[in-house]
C-alpha positions as CSV (number, residue, x, y, z in Angstrom):
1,X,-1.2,-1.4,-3.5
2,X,-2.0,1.8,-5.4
3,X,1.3,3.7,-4.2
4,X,4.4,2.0,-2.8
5,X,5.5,4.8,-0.9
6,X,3.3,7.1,1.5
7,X,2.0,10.7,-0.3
8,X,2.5,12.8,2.9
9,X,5.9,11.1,4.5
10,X,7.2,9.4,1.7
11,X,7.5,6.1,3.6
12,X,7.5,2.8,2.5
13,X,5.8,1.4,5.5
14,X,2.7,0.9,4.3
15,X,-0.2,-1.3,4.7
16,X,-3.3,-2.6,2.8
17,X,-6.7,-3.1,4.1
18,X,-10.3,-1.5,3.9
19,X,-12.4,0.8,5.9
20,X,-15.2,-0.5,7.8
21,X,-18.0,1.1,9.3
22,X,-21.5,-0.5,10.0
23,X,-20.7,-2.3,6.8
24,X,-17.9,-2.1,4.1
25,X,-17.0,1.8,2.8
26,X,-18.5,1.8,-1.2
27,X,-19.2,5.1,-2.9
28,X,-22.2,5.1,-4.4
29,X,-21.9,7.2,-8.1
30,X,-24.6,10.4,-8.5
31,X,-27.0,9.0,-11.3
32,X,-25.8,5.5,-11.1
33,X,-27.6,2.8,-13.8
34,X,-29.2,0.0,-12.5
35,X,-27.6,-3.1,-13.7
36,X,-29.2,-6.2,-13.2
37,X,-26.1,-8.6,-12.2
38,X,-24.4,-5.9,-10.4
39,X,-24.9,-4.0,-6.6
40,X,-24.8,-0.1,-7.7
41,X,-21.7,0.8,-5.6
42,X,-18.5,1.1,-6.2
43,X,-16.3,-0.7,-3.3
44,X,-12.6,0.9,-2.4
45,X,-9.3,-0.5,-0.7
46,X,-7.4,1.5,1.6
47,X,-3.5,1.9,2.4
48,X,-2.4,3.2,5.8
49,X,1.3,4.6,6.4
50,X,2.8,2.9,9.1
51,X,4.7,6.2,10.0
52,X,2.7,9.0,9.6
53,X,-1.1,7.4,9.4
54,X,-1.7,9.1,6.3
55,X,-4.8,6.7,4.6
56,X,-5.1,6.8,1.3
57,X,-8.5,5.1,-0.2
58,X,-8.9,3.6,-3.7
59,X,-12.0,2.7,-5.6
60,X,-12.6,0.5,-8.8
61,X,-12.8,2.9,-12.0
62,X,-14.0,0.0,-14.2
63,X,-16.9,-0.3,-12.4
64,X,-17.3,3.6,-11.7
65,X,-17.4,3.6,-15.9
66,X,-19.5,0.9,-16.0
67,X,-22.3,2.3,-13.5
68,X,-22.2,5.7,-14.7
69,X,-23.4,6.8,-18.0
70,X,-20.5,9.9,-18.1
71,X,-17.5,6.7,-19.0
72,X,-14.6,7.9,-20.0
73,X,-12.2,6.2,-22.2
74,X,-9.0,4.9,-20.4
75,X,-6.0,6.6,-20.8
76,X,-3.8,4.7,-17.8
């Protein structure tokens, strides 16, 4: 879970899942490689506040650095 407690309310009600549309939400980067073994999206989770509904959506960074050709060193 990326935050224990909700950004907006500051509840800790909160609850994992994923956004779905006609398929699974993925950002796809601006100038993306193609990499053989791997889809060129980057797929996210999602947290929802059980008080407020504030949705907070999280994407992979590893593979954000390892599609785009701007990676940045990690500093987390």
């Amino acid at each position: 879970m990326p935050n224990s407690k909700c950004m907006r309310c500051g509840s800790g009600l909160i609850a994992d899942g994923a956004l779905y549309g006609p398929g699974r939400m993925a950002l796809r980067p601006e100038g993306a490689r193609f990499l053989a073994m791997e889809m060129g999206h980057v797929m996210t989770k999602a947290t929802m506040c059980r008080e407020c509904g504030f949705v907070e959506i999280t994407g992979d960074v590893q593979k954000l650095r390892r599609l785009t050709t701007h990676a940045e060193p990690e500093s987390e």
